[in-house]
C-alpha positions in Angstrom: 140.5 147.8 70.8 139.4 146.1 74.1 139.4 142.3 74.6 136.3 141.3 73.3 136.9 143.1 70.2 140.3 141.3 69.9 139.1 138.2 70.3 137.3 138.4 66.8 140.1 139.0 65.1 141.8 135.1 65.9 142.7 132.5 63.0 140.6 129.7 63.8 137.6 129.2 66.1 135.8 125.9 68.2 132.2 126.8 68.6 130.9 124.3 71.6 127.1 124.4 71.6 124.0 122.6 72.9 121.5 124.5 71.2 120.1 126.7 74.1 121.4 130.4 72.9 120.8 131.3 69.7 123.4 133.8 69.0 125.4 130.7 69.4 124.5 129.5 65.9 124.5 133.3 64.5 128.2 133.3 65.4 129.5 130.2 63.7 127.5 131.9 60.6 129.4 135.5 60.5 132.5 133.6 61.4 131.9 131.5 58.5 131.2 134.6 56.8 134.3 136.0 57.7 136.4 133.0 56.3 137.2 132.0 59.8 138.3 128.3 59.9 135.5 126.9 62.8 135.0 123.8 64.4 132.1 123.1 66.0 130.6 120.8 69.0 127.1 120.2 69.7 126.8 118.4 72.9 123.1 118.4 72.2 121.5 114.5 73.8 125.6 113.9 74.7 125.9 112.4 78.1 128.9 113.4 79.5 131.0 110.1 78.0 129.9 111.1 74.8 130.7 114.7 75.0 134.5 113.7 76.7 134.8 111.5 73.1 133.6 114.3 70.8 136.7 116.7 72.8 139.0 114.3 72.3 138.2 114.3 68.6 138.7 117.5 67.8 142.1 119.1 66.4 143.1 120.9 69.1 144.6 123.5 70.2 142.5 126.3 68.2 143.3 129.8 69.0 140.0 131.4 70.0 137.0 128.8 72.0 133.4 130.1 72.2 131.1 128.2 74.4 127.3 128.5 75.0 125.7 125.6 76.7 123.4 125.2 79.2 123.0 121.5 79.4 126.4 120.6 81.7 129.0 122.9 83.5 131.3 124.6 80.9 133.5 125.2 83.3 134.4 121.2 83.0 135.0 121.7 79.0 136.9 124.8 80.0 139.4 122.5 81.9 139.7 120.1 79.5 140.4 122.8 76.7 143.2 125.0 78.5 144.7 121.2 79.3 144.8 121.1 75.7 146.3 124.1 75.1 143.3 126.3 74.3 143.6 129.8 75.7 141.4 132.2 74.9 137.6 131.6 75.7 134.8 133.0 75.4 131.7 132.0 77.6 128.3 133.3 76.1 126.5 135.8 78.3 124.2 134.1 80.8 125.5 130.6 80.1 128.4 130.6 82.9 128.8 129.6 86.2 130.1 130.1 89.9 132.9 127.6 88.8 133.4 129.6 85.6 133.8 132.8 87.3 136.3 131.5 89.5 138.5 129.8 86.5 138.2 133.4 85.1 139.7 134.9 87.5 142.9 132.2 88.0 143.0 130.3 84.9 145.9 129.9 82.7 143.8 131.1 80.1 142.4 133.8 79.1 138.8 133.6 80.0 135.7 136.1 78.9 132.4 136.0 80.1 129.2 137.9 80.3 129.1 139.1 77.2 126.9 138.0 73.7 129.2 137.5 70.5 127.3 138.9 68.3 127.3 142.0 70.2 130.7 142.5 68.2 129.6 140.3 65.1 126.6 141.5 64.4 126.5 144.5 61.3 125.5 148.1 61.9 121.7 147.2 60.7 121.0 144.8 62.9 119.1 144.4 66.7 122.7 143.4 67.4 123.7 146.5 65.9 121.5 148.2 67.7 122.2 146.1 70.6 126.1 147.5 70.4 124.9 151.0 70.1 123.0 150.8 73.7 125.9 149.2 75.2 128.2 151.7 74.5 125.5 154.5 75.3 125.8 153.0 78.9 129.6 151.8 79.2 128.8 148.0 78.6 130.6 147.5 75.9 
């Protein structure tokens, strides 16, 4: 099992979303499916205030952190979360950043990036099914 399979099999999950990807909201639904305890943040309209008071409301640490925004850095939610002693993260393909990239490779977390959720959560009849099937065809899984 490599790391992004692993990372699916945690005990509880934050979901931090703005709306923009919409295997974000797919996700929280098979986690939910799954009877994965799953907080969720949408930053959508937050300024960044607002989102810094909706952090510091949750019940942190969790043990798994998927984030797919678009609408500010993640890479400043990141920081906040690993202060908080969130670990393992997951950033949604296409939705990091130069600064996420270099957390990745030095954080004190375990970051992920590149890489859609429901590539792994998606069932065997699905386009993300079909999806997984191509990326392991060419090595990309």
């Amino acid at each position: 099992m490599n790391d992004a399979e692993s990372f699916w099999e945690g005990k509880s999950y934050l979901i931090v979303t703005d709306g923009s990807k919409p295997a974000i909201k797919l996700t929280i639904e098979e986690l939910k499916k799954k009877g994965m305890p799953v907080q969720v943040l949408d930053i959508k309209g937050m300024d960044t205030d607002q989102t810094n008071a909706a952090l510091k409301a949750l019940s942190l640490p969790v043990e798994k952190v998927v984030i797919g925004i678009t609408a500010m850095e993640p890479a400043d939610i990141i920081q906040y979360l690993l202060g908080k002693g969130c670990k393992d993260i997951w950033v949604h393909w296409r939705t990091d950043t130069e600064k996420v990239r270099e957390m990745s490779s030095g954080a004190a977390g375990h970051i992920l990036t590149g890489r859609c959720p429901m590539l792994y959560l998606g069932n065997g009849s699905s386009i993300h099914g079909v999806h997984r099937l191509i990326a392991r065809s060419f090595g990309k899984y």
